[in-house]
N, CA, C and O atoms as CSV, one atom per row, in Angstrom:
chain,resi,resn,atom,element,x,y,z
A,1,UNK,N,N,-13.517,-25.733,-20.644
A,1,UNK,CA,C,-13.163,-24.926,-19.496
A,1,UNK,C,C,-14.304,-23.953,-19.212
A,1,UNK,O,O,-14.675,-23.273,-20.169
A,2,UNK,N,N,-14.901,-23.789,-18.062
A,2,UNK,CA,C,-16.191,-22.928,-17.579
A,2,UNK,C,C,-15.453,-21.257,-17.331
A,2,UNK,O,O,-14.247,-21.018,-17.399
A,3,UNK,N,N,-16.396,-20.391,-17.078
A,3,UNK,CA,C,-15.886,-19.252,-16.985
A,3,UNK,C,C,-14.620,-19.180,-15.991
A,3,UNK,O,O,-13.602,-18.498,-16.113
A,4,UNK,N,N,-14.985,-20.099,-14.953
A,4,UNK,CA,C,-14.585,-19.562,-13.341
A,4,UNK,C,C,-12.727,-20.373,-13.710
A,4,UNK,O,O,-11.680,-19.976,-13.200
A,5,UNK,N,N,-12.867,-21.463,-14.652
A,5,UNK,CA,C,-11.866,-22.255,-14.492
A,5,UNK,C,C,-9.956,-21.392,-14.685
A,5,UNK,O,O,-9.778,-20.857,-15.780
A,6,UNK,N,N,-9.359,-21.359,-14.185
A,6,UNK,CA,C,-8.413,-20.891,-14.423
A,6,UNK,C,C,-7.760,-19.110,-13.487
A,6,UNK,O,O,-6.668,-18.610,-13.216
A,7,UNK,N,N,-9.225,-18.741,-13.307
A,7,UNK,CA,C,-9.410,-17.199,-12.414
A,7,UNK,C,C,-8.338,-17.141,-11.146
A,7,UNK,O,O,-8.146,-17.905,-10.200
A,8,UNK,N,N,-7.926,-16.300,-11.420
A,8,UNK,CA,C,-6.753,-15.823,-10.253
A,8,UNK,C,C,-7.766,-15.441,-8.668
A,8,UNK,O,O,-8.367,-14.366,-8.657
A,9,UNK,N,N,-7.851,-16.159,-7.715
A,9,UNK,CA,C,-8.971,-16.239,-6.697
A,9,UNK,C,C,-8.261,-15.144,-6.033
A,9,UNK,O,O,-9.071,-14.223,-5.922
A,10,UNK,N,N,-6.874,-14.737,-5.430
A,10,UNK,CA,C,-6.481,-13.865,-5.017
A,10,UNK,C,C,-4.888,-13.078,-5.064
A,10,UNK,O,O,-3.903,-13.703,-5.458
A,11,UNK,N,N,-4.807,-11.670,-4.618
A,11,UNK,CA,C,-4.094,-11.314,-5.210
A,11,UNK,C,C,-3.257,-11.168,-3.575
A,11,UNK,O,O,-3.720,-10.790,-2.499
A,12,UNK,N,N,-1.659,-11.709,-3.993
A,12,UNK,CA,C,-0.803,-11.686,-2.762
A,12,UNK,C,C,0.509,-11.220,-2.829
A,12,UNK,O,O,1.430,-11.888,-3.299
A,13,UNK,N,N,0.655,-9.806,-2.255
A,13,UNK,CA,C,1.745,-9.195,-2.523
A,13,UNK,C,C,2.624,-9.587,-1.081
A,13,UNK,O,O,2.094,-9.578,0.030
A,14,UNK,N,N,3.945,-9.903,-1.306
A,14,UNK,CA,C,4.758,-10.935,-0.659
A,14,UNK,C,C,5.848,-10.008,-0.276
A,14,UNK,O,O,6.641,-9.889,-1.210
A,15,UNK,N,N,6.161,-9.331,0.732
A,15,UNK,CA,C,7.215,-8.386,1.250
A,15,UNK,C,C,8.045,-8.979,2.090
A,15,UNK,O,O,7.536,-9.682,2.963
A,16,UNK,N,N,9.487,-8.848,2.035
A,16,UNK,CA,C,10.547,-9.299,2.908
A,16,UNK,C,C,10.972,-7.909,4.150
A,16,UNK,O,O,11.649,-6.914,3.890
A,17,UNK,N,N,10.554,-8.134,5.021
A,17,UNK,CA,C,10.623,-7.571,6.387
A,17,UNK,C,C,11.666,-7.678,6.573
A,17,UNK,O,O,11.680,-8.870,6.882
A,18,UNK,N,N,12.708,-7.345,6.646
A,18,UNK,CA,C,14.009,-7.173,7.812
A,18,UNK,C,C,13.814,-6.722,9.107
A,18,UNK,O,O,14.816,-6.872,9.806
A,19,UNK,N,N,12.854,-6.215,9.669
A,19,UNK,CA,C,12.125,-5.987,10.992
A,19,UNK,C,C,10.729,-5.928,10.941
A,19,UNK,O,O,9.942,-4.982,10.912
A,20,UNK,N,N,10.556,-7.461,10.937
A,20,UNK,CA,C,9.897,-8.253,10.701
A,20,UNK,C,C,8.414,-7.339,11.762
A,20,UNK,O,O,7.416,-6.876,11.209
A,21,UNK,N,N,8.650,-7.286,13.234
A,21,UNK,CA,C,7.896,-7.039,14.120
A,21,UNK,C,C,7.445,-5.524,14.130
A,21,UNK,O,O,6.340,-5.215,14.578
A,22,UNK,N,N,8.248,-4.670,13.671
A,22,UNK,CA,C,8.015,-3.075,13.308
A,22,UNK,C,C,7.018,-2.964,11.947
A,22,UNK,O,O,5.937,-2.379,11.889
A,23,UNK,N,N,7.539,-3.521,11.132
A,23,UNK,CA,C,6.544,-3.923,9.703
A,23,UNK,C,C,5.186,-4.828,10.024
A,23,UNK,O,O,4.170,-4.766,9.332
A,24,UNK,N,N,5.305,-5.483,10.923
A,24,UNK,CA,C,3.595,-6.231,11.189
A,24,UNK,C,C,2.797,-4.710,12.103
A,24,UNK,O,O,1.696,-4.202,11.888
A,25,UNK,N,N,3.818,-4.330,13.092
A,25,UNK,CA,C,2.622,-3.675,13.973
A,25,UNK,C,C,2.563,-2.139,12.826
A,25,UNK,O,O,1.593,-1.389,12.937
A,26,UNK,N,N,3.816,-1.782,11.658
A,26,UNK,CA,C,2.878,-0.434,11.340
A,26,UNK,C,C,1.695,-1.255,10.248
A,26,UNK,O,O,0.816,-0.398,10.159
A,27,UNK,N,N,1.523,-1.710,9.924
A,27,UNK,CA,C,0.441,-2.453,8.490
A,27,UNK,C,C,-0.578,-2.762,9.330
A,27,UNK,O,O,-1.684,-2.377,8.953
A,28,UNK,N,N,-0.514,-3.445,10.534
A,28,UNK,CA,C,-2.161,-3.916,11.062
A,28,UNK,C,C,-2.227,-3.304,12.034
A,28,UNK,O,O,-3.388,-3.516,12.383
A,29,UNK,N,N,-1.760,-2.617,12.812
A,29,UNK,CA,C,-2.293,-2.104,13.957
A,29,UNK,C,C,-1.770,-0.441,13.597
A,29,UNK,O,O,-2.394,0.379,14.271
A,30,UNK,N,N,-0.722,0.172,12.641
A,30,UNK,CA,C,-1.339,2.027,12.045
A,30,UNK,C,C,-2.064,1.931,11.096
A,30,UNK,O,O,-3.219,2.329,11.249
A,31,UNK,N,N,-1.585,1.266,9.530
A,31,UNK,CA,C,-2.363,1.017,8.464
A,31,UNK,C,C,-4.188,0.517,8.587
A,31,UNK,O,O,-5.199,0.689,7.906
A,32,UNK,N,N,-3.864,-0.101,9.747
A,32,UNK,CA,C,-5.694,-0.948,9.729
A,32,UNK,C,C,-5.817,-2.128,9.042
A,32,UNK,O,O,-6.977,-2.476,8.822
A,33,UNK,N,N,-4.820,-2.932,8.592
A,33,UNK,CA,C,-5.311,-4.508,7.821
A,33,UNK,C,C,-4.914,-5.501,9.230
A,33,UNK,O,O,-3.809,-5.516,9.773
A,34,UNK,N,N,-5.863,-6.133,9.559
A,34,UNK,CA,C,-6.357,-7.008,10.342
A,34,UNK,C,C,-5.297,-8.312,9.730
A,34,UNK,O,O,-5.118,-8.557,8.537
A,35,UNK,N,N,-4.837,-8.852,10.592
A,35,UNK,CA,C,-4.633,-10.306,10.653
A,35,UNK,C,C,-5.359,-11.454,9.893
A,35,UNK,O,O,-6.485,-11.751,10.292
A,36,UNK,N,N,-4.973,-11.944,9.127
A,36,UNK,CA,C,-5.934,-12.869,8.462
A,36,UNK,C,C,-5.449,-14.682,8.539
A,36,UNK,O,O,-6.187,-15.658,8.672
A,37,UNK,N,N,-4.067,-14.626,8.408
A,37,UNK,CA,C,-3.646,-15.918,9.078
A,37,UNK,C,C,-2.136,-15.548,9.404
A,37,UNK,O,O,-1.428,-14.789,8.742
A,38,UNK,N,N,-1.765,-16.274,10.622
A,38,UNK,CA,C,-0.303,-16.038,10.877
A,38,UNK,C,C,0.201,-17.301,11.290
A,38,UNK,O,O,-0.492,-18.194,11.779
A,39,UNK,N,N,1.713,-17.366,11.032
A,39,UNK,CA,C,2.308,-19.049,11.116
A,39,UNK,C,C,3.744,-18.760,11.172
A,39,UNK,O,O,4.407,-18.001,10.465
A,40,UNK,N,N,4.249,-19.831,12.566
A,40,UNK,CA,C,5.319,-19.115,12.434
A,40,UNK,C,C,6.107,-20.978,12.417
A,40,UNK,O,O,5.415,-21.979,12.601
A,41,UNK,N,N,7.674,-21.013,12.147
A,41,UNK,CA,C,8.072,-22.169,11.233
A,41,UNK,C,C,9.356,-22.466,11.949
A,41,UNK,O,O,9.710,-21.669,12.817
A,42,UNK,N,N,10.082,-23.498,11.696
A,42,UNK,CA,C,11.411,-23.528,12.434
A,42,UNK,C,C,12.200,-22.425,11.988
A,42,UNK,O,O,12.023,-21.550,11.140
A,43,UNK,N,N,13.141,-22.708,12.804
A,43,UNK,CA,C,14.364,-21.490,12.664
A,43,UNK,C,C,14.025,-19.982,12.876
A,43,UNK,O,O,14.763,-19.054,12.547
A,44,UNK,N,N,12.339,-19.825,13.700
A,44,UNK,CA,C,12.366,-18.342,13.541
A,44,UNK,C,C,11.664,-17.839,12.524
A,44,UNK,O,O,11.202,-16.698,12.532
A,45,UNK,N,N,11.550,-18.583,11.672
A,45,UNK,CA,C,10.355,-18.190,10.397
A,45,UNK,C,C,8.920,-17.613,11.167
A,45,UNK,O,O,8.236,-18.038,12.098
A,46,UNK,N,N,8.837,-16.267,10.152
A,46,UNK,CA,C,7.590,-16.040,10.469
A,46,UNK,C,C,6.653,-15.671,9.207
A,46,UNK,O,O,7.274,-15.668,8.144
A,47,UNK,N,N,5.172,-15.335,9.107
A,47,UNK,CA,C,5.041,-15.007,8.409
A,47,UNK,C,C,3.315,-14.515,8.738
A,47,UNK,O,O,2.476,-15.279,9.216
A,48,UNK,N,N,3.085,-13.189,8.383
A,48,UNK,CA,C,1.527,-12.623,8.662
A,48,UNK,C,C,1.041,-12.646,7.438
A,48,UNK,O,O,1.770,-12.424,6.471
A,49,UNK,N,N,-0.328,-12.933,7.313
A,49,UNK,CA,C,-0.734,-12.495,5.822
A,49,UNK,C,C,-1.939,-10.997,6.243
A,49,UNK,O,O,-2.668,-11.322,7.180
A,50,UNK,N,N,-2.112,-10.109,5.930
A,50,UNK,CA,C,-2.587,-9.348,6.762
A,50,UNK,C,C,-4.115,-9.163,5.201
A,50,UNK,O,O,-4.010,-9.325,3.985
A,51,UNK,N,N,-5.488,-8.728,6.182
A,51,UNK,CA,C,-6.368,-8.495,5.206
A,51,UNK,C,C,-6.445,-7.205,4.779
A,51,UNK,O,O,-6.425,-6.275,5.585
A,52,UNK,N,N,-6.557,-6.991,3.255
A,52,UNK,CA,C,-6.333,-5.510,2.277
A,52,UNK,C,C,-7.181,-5.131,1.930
A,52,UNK,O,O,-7.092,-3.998,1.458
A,53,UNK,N,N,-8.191,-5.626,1.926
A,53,UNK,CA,C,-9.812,-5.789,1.549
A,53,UNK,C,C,-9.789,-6.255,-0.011
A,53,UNK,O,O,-9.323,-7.360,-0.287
A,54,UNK,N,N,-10.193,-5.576,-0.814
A,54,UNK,CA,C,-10.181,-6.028,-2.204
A,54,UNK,C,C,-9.279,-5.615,-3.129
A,54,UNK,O,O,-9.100,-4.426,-3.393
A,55,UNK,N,N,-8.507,-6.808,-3.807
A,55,UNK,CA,C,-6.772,-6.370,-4.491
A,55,UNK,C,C,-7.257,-6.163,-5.744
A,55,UNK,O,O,-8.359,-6.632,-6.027
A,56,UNK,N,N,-6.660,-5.572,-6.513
A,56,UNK,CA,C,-6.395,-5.183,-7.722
A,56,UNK,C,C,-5.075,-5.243,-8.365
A,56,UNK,O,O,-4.119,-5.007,-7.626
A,57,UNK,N,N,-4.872,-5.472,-9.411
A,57,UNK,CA,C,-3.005,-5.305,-10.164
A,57,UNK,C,C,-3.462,-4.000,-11.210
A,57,UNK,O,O,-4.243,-3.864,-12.152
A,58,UNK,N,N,-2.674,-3.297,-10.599
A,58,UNK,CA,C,-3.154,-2.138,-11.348
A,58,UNK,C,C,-1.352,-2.008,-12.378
A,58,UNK,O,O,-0.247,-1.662,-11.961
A,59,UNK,N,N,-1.749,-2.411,-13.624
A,59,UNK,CA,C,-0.421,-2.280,-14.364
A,59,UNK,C,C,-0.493,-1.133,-15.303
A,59,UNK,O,O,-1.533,-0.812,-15.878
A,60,UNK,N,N,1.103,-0.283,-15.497
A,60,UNK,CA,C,1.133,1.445,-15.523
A,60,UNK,C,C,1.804,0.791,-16.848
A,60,UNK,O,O,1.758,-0.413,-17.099
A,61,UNK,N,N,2.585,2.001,-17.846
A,61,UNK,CA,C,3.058,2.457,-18.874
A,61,UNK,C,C,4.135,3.131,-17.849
A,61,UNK,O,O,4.050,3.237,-16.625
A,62,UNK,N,N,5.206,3.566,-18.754
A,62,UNK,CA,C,5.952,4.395,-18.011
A,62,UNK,C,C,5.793,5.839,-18.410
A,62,UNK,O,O,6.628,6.587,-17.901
A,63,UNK,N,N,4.956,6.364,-19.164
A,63,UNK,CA,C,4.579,7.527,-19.052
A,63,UNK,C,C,3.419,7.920,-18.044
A,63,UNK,O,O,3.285,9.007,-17.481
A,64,UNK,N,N,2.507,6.654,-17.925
A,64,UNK,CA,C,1.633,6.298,-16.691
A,64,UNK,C,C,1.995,6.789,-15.225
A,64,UNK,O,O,1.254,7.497,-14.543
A,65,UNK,N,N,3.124,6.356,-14.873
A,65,UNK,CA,C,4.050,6.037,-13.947
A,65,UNK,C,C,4.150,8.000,-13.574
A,65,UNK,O,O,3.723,8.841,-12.782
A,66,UNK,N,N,4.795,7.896,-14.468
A,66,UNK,CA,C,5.529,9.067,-14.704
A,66,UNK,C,C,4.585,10.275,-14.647
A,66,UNK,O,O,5.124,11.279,-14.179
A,67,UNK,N,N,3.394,10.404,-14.987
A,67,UNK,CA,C,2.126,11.527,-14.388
A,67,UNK,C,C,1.917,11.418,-13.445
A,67,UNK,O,O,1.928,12.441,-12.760
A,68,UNK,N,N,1.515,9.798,-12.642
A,68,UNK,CA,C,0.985,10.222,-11.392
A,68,UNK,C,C,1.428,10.347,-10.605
A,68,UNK,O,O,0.934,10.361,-9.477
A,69,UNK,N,N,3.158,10.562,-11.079
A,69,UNK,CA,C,4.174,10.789,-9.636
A,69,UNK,C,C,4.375,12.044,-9.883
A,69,UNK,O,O,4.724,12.688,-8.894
A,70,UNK,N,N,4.266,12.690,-10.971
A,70,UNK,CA,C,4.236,14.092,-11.160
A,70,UNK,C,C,3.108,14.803,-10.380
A,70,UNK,O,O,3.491,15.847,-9.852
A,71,UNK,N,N,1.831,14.495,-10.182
A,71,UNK,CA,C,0.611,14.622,-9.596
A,71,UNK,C,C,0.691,14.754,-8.151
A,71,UNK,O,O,0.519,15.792,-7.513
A,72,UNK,N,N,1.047,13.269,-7.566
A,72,UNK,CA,C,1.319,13.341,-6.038
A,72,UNK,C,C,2.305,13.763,-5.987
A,72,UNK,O,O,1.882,14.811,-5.498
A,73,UNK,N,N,3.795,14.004,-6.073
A,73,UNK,CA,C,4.500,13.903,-5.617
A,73,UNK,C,C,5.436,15.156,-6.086
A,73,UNK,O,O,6.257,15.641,-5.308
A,74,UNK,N,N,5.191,15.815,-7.871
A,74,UNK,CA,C,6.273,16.505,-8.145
A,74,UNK,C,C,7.465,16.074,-8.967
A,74,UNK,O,O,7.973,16.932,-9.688
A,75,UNK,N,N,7.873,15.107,-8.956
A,75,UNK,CA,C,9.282,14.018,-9.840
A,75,UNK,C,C,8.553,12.950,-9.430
A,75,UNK,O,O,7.652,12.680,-8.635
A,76,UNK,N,N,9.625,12.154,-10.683
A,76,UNK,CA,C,9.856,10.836,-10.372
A,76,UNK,C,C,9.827,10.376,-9.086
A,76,UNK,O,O,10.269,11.226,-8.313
A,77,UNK,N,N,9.589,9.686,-8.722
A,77,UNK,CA,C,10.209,9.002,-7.377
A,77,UNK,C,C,9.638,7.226,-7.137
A,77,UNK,O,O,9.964,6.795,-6.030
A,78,UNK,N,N,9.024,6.430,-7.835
A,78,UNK,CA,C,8.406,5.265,-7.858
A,78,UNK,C,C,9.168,4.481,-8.178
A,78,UNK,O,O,9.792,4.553,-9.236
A,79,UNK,N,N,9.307,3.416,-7.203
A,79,UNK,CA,C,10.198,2.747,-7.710
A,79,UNK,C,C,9.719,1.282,-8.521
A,79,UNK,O,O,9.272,1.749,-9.568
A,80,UNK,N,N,9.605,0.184,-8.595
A,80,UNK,CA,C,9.242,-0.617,-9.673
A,80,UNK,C,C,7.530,-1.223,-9.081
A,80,UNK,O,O,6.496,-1.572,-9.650
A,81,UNK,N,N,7.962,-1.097,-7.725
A,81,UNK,CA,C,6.048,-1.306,-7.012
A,81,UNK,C,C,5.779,-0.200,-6.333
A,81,UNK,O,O,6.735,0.292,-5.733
A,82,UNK,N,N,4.826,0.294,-6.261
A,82,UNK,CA,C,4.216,0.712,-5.332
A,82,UNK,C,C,2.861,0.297,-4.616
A,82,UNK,O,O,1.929,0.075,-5.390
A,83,UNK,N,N,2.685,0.201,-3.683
A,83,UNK,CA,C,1.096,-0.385,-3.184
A,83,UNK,C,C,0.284,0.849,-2.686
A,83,UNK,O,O,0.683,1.559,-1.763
A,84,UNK,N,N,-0.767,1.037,-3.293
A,84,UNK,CA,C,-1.602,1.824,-3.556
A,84,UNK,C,C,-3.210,1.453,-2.263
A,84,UNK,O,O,-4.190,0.816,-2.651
A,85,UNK,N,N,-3.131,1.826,-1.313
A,85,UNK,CA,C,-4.275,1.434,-0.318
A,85,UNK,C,C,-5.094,2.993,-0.204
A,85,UNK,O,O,-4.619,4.117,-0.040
A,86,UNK,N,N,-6.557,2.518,-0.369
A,86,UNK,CA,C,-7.811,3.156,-0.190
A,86,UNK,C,C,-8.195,2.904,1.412
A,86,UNK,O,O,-8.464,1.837,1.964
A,87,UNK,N,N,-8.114,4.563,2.105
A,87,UNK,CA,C,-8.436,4.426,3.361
A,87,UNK,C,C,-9.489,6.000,3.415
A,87,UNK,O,O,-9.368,6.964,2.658
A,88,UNK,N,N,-10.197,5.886,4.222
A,88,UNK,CA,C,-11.592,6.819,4.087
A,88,UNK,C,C,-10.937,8.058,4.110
A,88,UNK,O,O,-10.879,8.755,3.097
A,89,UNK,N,N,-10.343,8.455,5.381
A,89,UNK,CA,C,-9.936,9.739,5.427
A,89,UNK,C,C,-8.086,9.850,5.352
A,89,UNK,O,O,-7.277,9.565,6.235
A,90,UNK,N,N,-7.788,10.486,3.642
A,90,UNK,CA,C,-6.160,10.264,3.460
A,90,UNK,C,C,-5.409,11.182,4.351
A,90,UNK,O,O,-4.345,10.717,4.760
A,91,UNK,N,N,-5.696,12.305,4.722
A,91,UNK,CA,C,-5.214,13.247,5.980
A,91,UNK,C,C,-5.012,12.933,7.019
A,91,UNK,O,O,-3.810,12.980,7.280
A,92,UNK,N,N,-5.762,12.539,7.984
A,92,UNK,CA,C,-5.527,11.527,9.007
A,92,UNK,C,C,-4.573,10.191,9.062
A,92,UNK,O,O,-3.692,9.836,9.845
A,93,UNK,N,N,-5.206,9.549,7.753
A,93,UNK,CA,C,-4.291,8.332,7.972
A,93,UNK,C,C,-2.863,8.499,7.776
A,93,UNK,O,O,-2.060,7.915,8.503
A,94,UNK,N,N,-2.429,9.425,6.634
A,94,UNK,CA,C,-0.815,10.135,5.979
A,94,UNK,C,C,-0.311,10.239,7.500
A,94,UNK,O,O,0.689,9.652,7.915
A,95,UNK,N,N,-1.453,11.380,8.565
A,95,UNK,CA,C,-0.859,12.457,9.604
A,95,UNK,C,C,-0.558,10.711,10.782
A,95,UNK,O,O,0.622,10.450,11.018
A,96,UNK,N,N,-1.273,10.074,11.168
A,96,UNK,CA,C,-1.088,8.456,11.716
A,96,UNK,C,C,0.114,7.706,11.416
A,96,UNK,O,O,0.674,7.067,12.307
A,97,UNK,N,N,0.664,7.741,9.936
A,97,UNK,CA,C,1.124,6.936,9.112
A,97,UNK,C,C,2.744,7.287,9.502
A,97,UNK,O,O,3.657,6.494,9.729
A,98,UNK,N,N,2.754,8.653,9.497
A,98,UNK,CA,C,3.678,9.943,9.454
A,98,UNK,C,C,4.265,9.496,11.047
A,98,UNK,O,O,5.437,9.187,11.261
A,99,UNK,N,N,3.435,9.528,11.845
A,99,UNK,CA,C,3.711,9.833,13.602
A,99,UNK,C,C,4.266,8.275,13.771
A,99,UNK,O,O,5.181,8.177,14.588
A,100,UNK,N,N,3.891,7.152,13.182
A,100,UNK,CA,C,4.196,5.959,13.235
A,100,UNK,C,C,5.341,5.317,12.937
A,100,UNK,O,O,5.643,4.128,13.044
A,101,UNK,N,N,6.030,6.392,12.493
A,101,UNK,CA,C,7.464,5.836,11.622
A,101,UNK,C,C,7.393,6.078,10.166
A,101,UNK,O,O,8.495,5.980,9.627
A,102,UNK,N,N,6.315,6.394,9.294
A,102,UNK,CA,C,6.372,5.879,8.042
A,102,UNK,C,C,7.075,7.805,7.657
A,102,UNK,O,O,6.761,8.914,8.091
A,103,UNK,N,N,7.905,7.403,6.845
A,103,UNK,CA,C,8.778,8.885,6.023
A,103,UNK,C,C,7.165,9.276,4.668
A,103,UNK,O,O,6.481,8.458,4.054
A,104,UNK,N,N,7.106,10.511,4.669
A,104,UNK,CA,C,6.150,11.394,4.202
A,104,UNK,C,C,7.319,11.662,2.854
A,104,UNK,O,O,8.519,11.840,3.064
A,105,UNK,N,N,6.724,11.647,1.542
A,105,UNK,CA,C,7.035,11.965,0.289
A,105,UNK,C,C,6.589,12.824,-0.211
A,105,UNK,O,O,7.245,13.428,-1.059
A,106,UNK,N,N,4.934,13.324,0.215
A,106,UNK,CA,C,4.431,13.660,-0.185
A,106,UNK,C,C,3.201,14.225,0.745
A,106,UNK,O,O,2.913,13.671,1.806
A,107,UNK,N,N,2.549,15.303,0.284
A,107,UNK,CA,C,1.305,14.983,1.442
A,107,UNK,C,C,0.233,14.931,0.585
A,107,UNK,O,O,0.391,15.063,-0.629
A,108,UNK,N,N,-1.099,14.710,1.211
A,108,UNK,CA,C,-2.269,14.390,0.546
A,108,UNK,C,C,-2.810,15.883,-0.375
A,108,UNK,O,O,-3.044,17.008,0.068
A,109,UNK,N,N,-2.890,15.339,-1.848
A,109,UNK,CA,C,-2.870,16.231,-2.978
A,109,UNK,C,C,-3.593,15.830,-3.408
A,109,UNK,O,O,-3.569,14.613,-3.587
A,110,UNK,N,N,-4.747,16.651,-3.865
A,110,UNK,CA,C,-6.144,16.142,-4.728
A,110,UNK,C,C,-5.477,16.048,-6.130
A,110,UNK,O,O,-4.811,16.979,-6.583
A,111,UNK,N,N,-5.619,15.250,-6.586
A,111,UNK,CA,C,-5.598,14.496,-8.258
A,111,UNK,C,C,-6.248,14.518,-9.120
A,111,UNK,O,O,-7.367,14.157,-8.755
A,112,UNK,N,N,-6.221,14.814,-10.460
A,112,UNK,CA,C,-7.403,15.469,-11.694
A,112,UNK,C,C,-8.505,14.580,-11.548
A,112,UNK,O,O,-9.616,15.038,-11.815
A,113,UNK,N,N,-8.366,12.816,-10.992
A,113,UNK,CA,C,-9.265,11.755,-11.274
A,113,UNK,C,C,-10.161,12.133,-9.718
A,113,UNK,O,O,-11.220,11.560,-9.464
A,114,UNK,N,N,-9.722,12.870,-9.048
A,114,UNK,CA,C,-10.654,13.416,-7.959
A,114,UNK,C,C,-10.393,12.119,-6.905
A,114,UNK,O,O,-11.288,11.320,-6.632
A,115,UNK,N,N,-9.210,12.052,-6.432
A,115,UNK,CA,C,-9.295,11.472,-5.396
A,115,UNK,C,C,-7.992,12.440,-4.399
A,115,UNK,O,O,-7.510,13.413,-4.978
A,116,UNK,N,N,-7.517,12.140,-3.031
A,116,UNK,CA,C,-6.487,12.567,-2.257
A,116,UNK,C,C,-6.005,11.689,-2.001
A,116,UNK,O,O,-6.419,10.677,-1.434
A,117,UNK,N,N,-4.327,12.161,-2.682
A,117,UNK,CA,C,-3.713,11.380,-2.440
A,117,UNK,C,C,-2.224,11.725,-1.793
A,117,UNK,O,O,-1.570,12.738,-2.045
A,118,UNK,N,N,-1.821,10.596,-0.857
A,118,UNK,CA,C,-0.400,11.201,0.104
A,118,UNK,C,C,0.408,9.844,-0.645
A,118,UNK,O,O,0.053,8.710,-0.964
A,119,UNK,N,N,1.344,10.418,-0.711
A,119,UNK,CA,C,2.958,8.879,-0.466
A,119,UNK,C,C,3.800,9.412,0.254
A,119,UNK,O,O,4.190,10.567,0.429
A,120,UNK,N,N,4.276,7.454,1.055
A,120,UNK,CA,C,5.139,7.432,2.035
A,120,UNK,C,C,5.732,6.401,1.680
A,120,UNK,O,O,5.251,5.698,0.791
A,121,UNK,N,N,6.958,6.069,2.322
A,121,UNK,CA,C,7.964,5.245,2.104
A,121,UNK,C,C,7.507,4.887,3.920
A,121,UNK,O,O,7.589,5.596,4.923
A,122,UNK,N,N,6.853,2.974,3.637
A,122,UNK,CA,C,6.438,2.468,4.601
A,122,UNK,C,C,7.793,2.028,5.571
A,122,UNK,O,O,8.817,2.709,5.629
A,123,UNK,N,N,7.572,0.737,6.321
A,123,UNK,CA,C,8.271,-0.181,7.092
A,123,UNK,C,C,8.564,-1.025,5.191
A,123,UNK,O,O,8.142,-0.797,4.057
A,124,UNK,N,N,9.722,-2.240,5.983
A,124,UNK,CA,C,10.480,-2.648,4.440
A,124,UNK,C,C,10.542,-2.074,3.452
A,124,UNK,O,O,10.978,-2.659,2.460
A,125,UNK,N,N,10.256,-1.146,3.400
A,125,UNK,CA,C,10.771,-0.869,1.963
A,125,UNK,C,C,9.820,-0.457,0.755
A,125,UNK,O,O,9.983,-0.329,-0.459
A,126,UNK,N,N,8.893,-0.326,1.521
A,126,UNK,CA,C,7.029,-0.640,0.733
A,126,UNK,C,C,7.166,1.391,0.432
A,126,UNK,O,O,7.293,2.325,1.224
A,127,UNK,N,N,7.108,1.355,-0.386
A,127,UNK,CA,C,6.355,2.715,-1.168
A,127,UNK,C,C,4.872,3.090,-1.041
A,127,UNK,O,O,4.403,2.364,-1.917
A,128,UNK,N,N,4.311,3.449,-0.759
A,128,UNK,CA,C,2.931,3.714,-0.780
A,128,UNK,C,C,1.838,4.776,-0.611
A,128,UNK,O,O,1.820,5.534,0.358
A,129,UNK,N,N,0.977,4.797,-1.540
A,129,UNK,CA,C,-0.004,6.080,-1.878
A,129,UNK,C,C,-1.536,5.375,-0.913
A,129,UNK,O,O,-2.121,4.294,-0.987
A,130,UNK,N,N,-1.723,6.479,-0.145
A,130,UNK,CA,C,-2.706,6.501,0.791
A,130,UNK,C,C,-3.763,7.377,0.091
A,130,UNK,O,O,-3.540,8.574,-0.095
A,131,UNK,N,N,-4.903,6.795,-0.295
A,131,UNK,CA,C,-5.614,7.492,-1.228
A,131,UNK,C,C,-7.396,7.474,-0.996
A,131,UNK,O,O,-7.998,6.401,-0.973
A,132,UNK,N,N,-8.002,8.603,-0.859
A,132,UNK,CA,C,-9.331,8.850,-0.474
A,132,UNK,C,C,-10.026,8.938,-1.576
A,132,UNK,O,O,-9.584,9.921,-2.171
A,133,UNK,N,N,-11.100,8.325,-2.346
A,133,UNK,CA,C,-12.118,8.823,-3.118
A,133,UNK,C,C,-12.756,9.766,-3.214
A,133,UNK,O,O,-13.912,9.561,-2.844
A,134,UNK,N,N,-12.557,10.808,-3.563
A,134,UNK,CA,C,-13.753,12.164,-3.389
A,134,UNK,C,C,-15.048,11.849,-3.361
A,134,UNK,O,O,-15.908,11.975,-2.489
A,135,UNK,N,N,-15.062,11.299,-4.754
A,135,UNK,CA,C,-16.519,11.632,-5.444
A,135,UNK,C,C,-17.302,10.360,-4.623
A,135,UNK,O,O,-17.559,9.475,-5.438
A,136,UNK,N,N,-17.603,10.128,-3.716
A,136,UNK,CA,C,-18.391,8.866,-3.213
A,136,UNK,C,C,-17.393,7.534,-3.215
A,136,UNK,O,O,-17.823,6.439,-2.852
């Protein structure tokens, strides 16, 4: 088996929309992920795959868990996923995110690892930390 053989080529997080059309337009047209293929199927099936730029599986501890919701947020509040997206400016996008429908948890709070970070409770059901890099 060569290095490459077996490598996970990409990472695809799979969300069930119950408003299906409110959840595509806040992710690609407030969030900013572009369309990457869309297909739609009998009976009404639909389905967007939208582009995230570069995925990661970032897997926590539950004391893990449990700091960096203390950090952003104050308590607990995470529920078993959260999706974690890097966007340049987290103030703007939270204050965008916010005006768009998405419920504010939190607002953008600089973090010991030096980044800003906001959570919102998206469209479906999606949890998510909107997060700026400080340091470069």
């Amino acid at each position: 088996m060569t290095s490459q053989e077996g490598r996970v080529r990409q990472l695809r997080l799979v969300v069930h929309a119950e408003d299906y059309e409110e959840a595509l337009r806040f992710y690609r047209d407030v969030i900013g992920m572009p369309v990457q293929e869309a297909y739609a199927g009998d009976g009404g099936a639909q389905v967007s795959i939208l582009d995230a730029g570069r995925a990661t599986l970032e897997l926590s501890n539950t004391a893990q868990v449990e700091m960096i919701d203390a950090v952003e947020v104050g308590r607990r509040v995470a529920p078993h996923f959260r999706v974690a997206l890097e966007v340049d400016d987290a103030q703007a996008a939270t204050t965008t995110a916010v005006a768009a429908g998405a419920e504010l948890i939190a607002p953008p709070t600089e973090t010991p690892w030096r980044s800003l970070n906001s959570r919102l409770e998206g469209p479906a059901g999606v949890q998510l930390t909107l997060f700026q890099e400080l340091d470069g």
